[in-house]
N, CA and C atoms as a LAMMPS dump frame, in Angstrom:
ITEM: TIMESTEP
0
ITEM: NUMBER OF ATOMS
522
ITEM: BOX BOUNDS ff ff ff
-5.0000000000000000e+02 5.0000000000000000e+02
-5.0000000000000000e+02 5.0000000000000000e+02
-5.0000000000000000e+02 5.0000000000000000e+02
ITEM: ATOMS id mol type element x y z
1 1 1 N 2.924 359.074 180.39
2 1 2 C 3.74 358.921 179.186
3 1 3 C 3.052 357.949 178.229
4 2 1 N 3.325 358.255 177
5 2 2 C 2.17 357.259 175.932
6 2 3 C 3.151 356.319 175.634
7 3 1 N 2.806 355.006 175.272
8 3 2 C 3.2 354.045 175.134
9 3 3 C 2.475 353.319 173.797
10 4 1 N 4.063 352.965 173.072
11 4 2 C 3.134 351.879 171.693
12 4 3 C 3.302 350.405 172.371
13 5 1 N 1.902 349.771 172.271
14 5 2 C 1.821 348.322 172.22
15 5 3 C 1.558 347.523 171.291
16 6 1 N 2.134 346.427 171.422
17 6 2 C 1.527 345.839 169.564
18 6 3 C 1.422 343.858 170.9
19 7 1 N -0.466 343.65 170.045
20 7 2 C -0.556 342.515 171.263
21 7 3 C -1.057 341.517 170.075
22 8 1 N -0.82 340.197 170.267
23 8 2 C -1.143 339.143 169.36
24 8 3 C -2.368 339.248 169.462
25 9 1 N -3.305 339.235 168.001
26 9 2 C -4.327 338.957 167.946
27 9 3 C -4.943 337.917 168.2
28 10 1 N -6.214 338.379 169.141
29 10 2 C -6.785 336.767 169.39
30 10 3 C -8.068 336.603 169.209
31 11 1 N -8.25 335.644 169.066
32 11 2 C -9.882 334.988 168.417
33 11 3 C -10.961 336.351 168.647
34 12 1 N -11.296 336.488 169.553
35 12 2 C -12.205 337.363 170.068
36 12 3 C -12.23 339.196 169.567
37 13 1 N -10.536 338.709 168.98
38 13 2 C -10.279 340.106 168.427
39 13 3 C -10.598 340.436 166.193
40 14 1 N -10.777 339.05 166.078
41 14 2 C -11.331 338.966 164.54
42 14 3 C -11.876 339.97 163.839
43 15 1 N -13.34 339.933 163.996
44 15 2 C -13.815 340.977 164.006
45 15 3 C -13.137 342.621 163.946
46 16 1 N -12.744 343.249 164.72
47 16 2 C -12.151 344.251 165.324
48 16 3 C -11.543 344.514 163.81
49 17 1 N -10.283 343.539 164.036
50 17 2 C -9.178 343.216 162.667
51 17 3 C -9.583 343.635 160.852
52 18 1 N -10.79 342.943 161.378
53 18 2 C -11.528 342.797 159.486
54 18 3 C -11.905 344.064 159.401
55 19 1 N -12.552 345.113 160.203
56 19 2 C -12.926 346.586 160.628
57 19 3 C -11.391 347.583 160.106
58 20 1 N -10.506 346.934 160.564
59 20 2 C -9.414 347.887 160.698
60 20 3 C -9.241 347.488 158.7
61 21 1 N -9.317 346.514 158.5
62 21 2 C -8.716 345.917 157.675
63 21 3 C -9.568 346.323 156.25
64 22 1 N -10.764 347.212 156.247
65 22 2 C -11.592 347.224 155.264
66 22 3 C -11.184 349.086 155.207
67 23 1 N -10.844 349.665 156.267
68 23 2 C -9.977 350.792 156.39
69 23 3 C -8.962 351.359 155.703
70 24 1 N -8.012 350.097 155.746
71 24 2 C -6.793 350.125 154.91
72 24 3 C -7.094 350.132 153.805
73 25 1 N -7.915 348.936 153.539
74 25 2 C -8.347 348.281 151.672
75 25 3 C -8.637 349.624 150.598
76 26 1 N -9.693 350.293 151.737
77 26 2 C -10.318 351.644 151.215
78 26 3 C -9.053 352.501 150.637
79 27 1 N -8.231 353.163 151.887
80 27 2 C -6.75 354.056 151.599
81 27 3 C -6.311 353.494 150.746
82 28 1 N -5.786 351.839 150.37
83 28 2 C -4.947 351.881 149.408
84 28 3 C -5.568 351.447 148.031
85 29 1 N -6.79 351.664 148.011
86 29 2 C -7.628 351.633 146.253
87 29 3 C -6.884 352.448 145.176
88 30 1 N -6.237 353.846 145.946
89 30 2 C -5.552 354.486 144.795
90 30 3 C -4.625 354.036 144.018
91 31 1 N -3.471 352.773 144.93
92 31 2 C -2.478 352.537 144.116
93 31 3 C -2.681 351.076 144.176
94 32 1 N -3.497 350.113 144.62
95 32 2 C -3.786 348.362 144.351
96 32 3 C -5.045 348.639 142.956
97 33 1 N -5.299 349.362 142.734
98 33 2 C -6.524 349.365 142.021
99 33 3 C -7.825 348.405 141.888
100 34 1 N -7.625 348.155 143.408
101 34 2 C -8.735 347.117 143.702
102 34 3 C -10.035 347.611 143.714
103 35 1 N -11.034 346.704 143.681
104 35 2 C -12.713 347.081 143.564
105 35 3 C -13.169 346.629 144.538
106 36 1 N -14.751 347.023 145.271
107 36 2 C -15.43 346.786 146.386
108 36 3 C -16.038 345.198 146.066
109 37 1 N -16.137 344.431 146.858
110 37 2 C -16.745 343.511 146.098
111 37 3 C -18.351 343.491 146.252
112 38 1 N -19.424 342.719 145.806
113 38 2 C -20.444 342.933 145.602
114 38 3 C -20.819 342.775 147.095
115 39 1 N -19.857 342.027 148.067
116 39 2 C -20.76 341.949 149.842
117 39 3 C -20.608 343.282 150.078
118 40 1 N -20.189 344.667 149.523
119 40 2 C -19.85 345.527 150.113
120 40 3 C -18.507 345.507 150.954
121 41 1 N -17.684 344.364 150.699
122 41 2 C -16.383 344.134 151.64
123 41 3 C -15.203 344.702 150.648
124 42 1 N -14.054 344.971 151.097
125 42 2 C -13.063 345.017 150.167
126 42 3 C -12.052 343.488 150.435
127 43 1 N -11.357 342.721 148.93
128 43 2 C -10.754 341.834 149.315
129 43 3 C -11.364 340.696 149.884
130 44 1 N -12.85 340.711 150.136
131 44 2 C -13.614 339.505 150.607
132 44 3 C -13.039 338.645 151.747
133 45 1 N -12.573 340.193 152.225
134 45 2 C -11.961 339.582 153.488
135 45 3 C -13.592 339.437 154.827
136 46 1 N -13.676 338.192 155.944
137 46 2 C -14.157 338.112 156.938
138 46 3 C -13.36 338.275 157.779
139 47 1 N -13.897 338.086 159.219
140 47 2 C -13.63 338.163 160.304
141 47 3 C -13.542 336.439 160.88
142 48 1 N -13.682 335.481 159.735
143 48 2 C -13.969 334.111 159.697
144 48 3 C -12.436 333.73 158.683
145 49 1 N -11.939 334.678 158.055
146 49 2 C -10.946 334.246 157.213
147 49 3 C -9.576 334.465 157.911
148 50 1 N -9.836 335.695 158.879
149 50 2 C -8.682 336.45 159.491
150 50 3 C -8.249 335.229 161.071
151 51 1 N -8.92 334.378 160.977
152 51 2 C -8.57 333.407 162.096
153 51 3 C -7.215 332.435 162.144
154 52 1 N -6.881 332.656 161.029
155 52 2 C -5.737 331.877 160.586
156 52 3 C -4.085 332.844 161.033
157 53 1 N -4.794 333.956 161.465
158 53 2 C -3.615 334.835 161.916
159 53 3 C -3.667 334.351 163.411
160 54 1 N -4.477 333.78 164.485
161 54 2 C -4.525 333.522 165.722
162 54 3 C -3.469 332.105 165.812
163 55 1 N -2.757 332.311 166.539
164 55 2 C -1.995 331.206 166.937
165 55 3 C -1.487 329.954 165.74
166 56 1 N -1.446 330.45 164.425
167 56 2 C -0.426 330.219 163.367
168 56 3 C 0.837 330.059 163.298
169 57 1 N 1.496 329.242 162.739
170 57 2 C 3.026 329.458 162.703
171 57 3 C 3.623 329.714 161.426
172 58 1 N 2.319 330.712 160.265
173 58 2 C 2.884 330.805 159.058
174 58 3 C 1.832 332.21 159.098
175 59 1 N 1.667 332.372 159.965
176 59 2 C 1.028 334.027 159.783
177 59 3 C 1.011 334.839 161.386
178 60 1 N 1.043 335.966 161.502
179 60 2 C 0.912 336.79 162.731
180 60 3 C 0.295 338.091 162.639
181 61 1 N -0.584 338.556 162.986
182 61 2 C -1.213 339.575 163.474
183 61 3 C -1.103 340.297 164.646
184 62 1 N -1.024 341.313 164.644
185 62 2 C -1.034 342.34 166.04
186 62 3 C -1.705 343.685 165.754
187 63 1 N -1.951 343.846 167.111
188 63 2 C -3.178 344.791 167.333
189 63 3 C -2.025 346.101 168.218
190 64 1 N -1.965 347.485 167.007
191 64 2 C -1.449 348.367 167.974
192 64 3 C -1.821 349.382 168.519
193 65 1 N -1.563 349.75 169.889
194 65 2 C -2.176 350.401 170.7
195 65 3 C -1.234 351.314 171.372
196 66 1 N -2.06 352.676 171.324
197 66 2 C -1.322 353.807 172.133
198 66 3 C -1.887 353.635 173.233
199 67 1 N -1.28 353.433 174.535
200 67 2 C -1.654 353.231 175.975
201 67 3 C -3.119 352.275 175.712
202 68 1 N -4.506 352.97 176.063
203 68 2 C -5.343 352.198 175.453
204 68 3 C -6.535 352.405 174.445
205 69 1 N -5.877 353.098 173.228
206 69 2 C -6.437 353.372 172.331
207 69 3 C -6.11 352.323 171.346
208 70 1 N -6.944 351.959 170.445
209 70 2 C -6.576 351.278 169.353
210 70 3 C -5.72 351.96 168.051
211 71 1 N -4.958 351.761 167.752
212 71 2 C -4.614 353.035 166.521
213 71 3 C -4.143 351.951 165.073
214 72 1 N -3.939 350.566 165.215
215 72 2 C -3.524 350.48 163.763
216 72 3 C -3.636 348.543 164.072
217 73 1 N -3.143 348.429 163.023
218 73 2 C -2.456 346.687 163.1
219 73 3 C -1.204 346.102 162.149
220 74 1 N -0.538 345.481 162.434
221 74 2 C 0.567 344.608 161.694
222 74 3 C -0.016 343.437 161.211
223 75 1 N 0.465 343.035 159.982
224 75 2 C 0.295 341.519 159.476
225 75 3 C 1.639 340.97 159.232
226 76 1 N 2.435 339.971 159.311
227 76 2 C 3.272 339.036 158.751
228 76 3 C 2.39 337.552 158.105
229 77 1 N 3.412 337.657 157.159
230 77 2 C 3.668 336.315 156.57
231 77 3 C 4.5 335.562 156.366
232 78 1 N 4.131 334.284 156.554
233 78 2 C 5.576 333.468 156.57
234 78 3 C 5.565 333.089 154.69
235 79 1 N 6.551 333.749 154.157
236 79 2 C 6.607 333.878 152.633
237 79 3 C 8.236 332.89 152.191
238 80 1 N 8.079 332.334 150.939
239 80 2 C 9.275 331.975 150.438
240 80 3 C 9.89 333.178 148.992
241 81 1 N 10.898 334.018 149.852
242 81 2 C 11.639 334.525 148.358
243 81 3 C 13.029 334.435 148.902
244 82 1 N 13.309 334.371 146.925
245 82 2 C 14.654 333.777 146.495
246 82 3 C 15.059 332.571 147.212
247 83 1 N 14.112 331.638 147.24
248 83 2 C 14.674 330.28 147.473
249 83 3 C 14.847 329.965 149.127
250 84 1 N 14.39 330.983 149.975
251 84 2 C 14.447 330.865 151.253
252 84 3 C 13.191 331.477 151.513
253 85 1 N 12.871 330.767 153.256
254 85 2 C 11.44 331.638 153.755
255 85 3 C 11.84 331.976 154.71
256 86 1 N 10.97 333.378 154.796
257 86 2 C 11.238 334.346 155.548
258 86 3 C 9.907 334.736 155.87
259 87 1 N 9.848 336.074 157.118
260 87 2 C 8.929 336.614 157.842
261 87 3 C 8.768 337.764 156.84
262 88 1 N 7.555 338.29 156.284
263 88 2 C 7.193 339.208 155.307
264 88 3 C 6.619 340.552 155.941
265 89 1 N 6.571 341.476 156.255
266 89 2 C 5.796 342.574 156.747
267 89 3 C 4.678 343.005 155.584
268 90 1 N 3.562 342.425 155.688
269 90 2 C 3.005 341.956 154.226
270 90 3 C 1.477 343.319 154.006
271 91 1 N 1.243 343.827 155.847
272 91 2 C 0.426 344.933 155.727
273 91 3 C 0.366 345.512 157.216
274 92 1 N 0.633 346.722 156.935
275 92 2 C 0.776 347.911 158.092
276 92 3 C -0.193 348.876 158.406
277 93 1 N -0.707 349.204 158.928
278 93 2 C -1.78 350.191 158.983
279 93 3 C -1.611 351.138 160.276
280 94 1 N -1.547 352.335 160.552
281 94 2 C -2.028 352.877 161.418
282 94 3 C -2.968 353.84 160.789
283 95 1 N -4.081 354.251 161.985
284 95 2 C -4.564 355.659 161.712
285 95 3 C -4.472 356.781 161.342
286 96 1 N -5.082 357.387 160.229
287 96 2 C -4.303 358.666 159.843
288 96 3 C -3.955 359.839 161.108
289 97 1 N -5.024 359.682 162.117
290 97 2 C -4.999 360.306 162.916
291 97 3 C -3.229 360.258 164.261
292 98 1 N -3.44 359.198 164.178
293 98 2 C -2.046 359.332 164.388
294 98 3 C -0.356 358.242 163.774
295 99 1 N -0.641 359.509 162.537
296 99 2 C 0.399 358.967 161.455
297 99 3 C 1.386 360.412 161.92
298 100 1 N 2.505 360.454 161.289
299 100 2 C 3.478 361.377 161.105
300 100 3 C 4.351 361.691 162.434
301 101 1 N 4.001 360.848 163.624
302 101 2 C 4.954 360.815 164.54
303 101 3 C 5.73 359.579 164.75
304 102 1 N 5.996 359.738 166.334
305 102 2 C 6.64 358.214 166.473
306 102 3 C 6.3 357.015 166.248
307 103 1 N 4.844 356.473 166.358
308 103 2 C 3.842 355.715 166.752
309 103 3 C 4.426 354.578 165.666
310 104 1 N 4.226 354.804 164.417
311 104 2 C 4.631 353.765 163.423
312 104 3 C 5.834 353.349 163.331
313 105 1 N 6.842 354.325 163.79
314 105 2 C 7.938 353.936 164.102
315 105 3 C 8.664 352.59 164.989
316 106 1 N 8.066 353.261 166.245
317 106 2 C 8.21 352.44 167.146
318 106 3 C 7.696 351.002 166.826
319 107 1 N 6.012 350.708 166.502
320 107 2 C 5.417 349.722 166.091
321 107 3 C 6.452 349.003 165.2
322 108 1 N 7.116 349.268 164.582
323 108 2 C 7.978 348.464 163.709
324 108 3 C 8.98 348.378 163.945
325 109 1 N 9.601 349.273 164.952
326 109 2 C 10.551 348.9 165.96
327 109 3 C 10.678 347.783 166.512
328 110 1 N 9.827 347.686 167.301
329 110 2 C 8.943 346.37 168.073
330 110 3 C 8.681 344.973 167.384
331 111 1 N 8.205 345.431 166.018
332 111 2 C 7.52 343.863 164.911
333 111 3 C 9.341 343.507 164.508
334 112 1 N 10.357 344.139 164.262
335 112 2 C 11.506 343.967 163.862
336 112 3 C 12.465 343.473 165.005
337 113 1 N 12.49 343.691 166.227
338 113 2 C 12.562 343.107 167.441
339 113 3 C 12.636 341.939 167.756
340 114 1 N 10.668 341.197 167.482
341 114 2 C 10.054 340.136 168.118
342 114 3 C 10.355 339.139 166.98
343 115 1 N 10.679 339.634 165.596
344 115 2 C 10.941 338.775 164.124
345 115 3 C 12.084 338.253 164.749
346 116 1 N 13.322 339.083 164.992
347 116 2 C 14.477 338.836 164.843
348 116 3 C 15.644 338.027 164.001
349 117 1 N 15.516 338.384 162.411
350 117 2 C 16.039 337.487 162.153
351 117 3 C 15.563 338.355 160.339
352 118 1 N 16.454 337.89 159.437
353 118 2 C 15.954 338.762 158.11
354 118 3 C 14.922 338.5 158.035
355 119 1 N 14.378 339.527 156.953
356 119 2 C 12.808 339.893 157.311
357 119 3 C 12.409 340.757 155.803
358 120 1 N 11.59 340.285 155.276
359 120 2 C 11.083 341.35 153.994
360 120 3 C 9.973 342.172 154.373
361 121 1 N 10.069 343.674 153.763
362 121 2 C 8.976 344.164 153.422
363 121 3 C 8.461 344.925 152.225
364 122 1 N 7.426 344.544 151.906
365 122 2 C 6.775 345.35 150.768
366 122 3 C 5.712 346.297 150.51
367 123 1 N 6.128 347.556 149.484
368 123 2 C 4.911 348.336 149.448
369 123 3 C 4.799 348.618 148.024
370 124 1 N 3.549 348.72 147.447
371 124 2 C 3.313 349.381 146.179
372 124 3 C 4.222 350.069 145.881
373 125 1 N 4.394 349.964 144.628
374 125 2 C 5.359 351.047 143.966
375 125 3 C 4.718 352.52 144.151
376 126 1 N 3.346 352.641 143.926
377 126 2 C 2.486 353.625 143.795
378 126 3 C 2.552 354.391 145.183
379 127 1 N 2.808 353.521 146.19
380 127 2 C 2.415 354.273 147.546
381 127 3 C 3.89 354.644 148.02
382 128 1 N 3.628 356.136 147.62
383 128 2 C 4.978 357.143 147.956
384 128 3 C 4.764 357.506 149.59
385 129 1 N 3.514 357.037 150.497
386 129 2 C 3.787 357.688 151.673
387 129 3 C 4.362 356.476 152.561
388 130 1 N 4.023 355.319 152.144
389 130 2 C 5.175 354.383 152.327
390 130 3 C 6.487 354.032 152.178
391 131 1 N 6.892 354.674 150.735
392 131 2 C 8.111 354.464 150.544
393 131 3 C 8.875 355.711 151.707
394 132 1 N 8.635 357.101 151.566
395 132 2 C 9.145 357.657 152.521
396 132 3 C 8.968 357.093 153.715
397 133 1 N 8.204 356.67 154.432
398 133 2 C 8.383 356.105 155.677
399 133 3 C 9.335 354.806 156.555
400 134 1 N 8.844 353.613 155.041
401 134 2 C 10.241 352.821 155.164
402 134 3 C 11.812 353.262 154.863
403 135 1 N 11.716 354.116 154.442
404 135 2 C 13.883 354.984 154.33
405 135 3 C 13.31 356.027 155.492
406 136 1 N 12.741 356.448 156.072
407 136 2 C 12.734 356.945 157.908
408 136 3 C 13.302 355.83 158.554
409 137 1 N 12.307 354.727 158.439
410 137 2 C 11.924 353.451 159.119
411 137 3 C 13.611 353.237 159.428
412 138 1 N 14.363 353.155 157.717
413 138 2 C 15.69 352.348 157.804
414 138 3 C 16.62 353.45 158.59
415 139 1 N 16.257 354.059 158.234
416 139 2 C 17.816 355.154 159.227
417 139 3 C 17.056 355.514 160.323
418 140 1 N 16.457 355.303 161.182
419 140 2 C 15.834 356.214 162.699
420 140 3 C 16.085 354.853 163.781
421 141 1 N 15.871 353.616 163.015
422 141 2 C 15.918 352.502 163.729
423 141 3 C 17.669 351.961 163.622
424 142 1 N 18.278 352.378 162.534
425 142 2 C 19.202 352.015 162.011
426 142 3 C 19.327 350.569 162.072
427 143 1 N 18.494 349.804 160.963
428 143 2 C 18.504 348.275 160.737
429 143 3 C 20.223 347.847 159.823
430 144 1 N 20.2 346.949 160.869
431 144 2 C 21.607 346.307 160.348
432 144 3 C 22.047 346.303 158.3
433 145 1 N 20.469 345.995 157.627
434 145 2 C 21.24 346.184 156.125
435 145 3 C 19.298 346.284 155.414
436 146 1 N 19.758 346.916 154.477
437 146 2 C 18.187 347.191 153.558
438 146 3 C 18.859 346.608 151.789
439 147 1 N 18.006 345.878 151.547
440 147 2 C 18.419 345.397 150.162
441 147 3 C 17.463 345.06 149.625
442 148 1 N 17.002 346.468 148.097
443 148 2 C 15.877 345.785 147.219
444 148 3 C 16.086 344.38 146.291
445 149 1 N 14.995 343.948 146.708
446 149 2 C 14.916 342.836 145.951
447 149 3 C 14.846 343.025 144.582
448 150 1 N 15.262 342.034 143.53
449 150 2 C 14.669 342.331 142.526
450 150 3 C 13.487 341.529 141.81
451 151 1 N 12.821 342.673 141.268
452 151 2 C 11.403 342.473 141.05
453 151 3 C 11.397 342.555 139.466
454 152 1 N 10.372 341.941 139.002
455 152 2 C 10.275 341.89 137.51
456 152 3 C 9.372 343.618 137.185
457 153 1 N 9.869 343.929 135.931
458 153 2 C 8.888 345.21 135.904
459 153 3 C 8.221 345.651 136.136
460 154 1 N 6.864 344.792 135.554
461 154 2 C 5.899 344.881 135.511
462 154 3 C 5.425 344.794 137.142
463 155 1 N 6.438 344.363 138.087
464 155 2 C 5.459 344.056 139.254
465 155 3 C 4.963 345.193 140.509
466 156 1 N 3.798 345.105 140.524
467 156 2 C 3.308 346.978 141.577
468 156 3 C 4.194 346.914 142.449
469 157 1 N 5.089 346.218 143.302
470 157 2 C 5.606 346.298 144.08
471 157 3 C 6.973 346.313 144.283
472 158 1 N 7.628 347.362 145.271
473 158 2 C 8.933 346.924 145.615
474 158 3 C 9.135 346.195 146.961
475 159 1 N 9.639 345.451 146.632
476 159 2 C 10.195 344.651 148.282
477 159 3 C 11.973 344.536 148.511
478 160 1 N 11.701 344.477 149.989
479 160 2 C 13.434 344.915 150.467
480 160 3 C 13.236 343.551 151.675
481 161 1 N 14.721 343.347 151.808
482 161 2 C 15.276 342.472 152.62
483 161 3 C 15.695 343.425 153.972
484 162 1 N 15.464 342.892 155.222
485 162 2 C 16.167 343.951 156.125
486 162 3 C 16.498 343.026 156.89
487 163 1 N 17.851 343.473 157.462
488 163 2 C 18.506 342.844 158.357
489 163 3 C 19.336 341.462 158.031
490 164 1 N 20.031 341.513 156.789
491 164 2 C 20.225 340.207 156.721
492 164 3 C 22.039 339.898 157.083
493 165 1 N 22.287 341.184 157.471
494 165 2 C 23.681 341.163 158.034
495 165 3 C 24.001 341.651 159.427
496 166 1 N 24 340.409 160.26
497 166 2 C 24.581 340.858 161.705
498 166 3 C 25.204 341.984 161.75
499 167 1 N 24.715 342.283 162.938
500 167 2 C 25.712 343.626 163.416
501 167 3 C 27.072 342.973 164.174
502 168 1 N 27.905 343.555 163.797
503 168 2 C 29.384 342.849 163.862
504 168 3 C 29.661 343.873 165.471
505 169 1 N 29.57 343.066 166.75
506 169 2 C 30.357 343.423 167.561
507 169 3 C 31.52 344.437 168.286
508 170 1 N 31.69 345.294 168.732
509 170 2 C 32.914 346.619 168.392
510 170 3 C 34.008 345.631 169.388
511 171 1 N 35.232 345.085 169.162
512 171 2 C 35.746 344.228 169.597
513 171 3 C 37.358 345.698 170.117
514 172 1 N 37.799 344.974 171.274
515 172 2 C 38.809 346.335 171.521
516 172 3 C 39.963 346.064 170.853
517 173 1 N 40.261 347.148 170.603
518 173 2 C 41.912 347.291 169.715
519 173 3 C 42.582 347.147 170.271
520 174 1 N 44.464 346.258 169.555
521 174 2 C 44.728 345.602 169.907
522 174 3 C 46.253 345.501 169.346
C-alpha cells in the first residue's frame, strides 16, 4: 500500500531541497514573472540559504515522500498577518508526475495536522491550478473554516485563513 510521508528537513538534505526548489521556481515563472538570475539559479536561492529551514522555530521544511520515492516538498513560515502570527503554507510543490491524485492531498492533510492551530495559505492569483486544488483541499479534508483575507488590489496574491474556528463538539440532546 503507498504511503504519503512528509519528514523534517535536515542539514544533509539542503541540497536535495534547492534541486526541488529551482523546479518549482521554473513552473511558476508563468504567473510570479520572475527571471533566471545571472548564477543560472532561480530566486538566488542556495542550498547554504535553505539551512535556516533545519531546526528553526520561524521556518519548517519537509521532504514528501511516496513510500520511498521523493515526490515534492512543503515550506512554512512563521508570518505576522492582521496583527497576529501565524504558520503560513508559503510553498508547495509536488511532482507533476504525481499531481492529480491523493498525494497532495494527503501531504496537506498531514502539514494541517502537525500546524494545528490557524494557519494561512497563499497562491498567486495567476495560478488557477492552485486555486482549484486549495477549494478540493477545503472540502475533501473538510477544514474547520476558510476565510480570504483581504488583500490590496494590486497584490498577485490571494491568501486565506484556515481553521480559525474550532470544531464545536456534537454534545447529546437533552
Amino acid at each position: 500500500m503507498a504511503t504519503v510521508n512528509l519528514t523534517k528537513l535536515k542539514l544533509s538534505e539542503t541540497e536535495v531541497l534547492q534541486r526541488l526548489l529551482q523546479l518549482y521556481y521554473f513552473e511558476s515563472t508563468h504567473w510570479s514573472k520572475e527571471d533566471i538570475c545571472v548564477d543560472g539559479l532561480y530566486d538566488g536561492c542556495t542550498a547554504a540559504d535553505l539551512v535556516l529551514y533545519v531546526d528553526s522555530a520561524t521556518a519548517k521544511a519537509y521532504l514528501v515522500w511516496l513510500n520511498e520515492v521523493l515526490v515534492g516538498f512543503v515550506l512554512l513560515d512563521w508570518i505576522e498577518l492582521e496583527q497576529r502570527s501565524v504558520w503560513e503554507l508559503a510553498d508547495f510543490f509536488i511532482l507533476p508526475k504525481y499531481r492529480g491524485g491523493w498525494i497532495a492531498l494527503e501531504a496537506v492533510r498531514q502539514v494541517i495536522a502537525q500546524v494545528a492551530q490557524p494557519m494561512a495559505a497563499s497562491t498567486f492569483k495567476e495560478n488557477k491550478l492552485a486555486l482549484r486544488f486549495f477549494n478540493a483541499v477545503s472540502k475533501r479534508i473538510q477544514l474547520d473554516s476558510v476565510r480570504a483575507v483581504e488583500e490590496e488590489e494590486t497584490s498577485p496574491f490571494y491568501t486565506f485563513m484556515i481553521n480559525e474556528i474550532e470544531r464545536q463538539e456534537a454534545k447529546p440532546g437533552g
